[in-house]
C-alpha positions in Angstrom: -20.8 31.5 -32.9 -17.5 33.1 -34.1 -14.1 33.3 -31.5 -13.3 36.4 -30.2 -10.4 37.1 -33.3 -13.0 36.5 -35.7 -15.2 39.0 -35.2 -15.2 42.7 -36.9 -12.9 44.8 -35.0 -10.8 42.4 -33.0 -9.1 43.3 -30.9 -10.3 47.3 -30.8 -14.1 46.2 -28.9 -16.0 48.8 -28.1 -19.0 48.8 -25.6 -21.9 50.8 -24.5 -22.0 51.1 -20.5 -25.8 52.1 -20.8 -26.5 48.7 -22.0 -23.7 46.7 -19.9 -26.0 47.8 -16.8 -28.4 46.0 -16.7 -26.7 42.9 -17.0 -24.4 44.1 -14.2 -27.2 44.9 -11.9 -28.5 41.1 -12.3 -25.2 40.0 -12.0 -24.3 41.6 -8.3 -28.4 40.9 -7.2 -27.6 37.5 -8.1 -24.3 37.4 -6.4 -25.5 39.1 -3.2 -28.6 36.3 -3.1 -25.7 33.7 -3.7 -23.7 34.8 -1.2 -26.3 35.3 1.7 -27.1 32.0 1.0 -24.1 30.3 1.4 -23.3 33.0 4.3 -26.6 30.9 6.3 -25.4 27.7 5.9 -23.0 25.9 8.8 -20.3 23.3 8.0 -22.3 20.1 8.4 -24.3 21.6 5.6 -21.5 21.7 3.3 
C-alpha cells in the first residue's frame, strides 16, 4: 500500500460519484443501525 503522496496524481484525485454510492449507502444503513442501537440502550447499560 502506497501513502496518499505516492500515488499518480497527488494531490489532483479525482472520483467517480456513481461508484462512491454504494459505499455511501452502506455507510449511512450502517450508521442508522448503529445509532438506533445505542439510541435503545439506558445508562446502566453503558
Amino acid at each position: 500500500m502506497t501513502w496518499n503522496w505516492q500515488q499518480a496524481g497527488w494531490p489532483r484525485f479525482t472520483s467517480n460519484a456513481k461508484q462512491l454510492d454504494a459505499f455511501e449507502k452502506r455507510l449511512l444503513l450502517g450508521a442508522g443501525v448503529s445509532f438506533g442501537a445505542v439510541k435503545h440502550l439506558s445508562e446502566d447499560d453503558y
